[in-house]
C-alpha positions as semicolon CSV with decimal commas, in nm:
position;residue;x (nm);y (nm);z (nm)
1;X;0,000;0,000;0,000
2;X;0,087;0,381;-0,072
3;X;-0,068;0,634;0,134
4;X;0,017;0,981;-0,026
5;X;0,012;1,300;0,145
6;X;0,052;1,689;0,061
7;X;0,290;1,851;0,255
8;X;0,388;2,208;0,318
9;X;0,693;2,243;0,565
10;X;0,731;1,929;0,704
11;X;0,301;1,886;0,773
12;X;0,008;1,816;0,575
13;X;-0,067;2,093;0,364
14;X;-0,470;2,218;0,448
15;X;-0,490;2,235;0,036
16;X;-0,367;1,905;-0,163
17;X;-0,356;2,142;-0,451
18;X;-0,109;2,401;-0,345
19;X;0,132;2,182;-0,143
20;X;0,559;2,195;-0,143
21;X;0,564;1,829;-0,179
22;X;0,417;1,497;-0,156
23;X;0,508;1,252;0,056
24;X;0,446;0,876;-0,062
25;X;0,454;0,608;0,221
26;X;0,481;0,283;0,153
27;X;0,324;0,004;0,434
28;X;0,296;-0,380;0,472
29;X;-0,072;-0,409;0,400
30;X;-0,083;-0,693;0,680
31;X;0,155;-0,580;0,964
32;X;0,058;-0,193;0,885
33;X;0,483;-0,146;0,889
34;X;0,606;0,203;0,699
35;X;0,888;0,015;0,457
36;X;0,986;0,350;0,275
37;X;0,923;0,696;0,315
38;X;0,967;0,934;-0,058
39;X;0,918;1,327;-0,123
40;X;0,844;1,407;-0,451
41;X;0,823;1,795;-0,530
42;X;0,479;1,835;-0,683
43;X;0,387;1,938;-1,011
44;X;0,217;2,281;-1,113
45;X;-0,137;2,270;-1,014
46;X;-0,343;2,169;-1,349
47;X;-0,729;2,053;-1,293
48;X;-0,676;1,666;-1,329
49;X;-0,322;1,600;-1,320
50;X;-0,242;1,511;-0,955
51;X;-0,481;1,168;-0,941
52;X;-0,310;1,069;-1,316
53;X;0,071;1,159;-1,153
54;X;-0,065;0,982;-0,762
55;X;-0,139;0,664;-0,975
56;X;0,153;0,652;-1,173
57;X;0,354;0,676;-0,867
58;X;0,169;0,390;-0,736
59;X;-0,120;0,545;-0,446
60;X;-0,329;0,382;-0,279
61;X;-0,454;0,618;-0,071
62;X;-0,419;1,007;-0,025
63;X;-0,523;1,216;0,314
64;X;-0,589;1,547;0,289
65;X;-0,689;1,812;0,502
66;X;-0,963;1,964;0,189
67;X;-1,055;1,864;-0,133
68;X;-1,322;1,951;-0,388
69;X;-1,568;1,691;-0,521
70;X;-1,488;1,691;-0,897
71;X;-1,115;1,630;-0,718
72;X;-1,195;1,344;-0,508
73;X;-1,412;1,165;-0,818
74;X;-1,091;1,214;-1,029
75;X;-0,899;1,017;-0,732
76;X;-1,185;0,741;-0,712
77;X;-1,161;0,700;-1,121
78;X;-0,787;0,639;-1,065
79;X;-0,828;0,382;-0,755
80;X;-0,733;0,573;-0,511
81;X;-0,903;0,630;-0,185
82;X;-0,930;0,968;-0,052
83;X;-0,948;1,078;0,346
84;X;-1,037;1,438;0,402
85;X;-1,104;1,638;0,682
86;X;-0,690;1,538;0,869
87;X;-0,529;1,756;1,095
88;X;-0,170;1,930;1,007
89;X;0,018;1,671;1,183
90;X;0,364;1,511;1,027
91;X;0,319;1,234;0,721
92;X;0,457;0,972;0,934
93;X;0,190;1,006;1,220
94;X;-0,083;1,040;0,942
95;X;-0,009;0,762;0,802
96;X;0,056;0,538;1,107
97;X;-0,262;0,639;1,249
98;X;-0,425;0,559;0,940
99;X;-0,253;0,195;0,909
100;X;-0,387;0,142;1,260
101;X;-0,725;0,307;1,248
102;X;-0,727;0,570;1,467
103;X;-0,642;0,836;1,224
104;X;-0,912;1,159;1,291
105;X;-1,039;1,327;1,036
106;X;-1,283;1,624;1,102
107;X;-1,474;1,852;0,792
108;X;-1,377;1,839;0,451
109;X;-1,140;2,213;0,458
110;X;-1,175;2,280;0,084
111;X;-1,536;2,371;-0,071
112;X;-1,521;2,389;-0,427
């Protein structure tokens, strides 16, 4: 599994759109272990091309703090599961708390 995450200096970035970087985890689907951690710098923002460039890179996932609807169909036609509404916390705890199920996630922060 790959959990991706936009990140702004060194937390998750309230906008997946307008992020520094993303950060790609990669877990043991069974023992929930984080086996590599990657930062790619992300691409200029273009309607459509992050779910295309998140697949290619292998996501499973992404958590984001907001993210419009027409956004989060675009990640579901690409097989990739989206989780809005997470707090600015560090991709590492994100995505721990997610592998174990106790990540929080409030209100989606983006409305468009």
């Amino acid at each position: 599994m790959k959990i991706a995450i936009p990140v702004s200096q060194g937390r998750l970035s309230a906008h997946f759109g307008h992020c520094e970087e993303f950060a790609i985890l990669e877990a043991e689907d069974q023992s929930g272990a984080i086996l590599d951690d990657s930062r790619h710098a992300a691409p200029a923002h273009e309607p459509g091309l992050l779910p295309r460039w998140l697949h290619e890179l292998g996501a499973n996932v992404i958590i984001a703090g907001g993210m419009g609807q027409r956004a989060q169909q675009l990640f579901a036609k690409n097989n990739i599961a989206v989780v809005v509404g997470a707090p600015a916390e560090t991709p590492e705890r994100l995505a721990t708390a997610y592998l174990d199920g106790t990540l929080q996630s409030g209100a989606n922060l983006c409305d468009h």
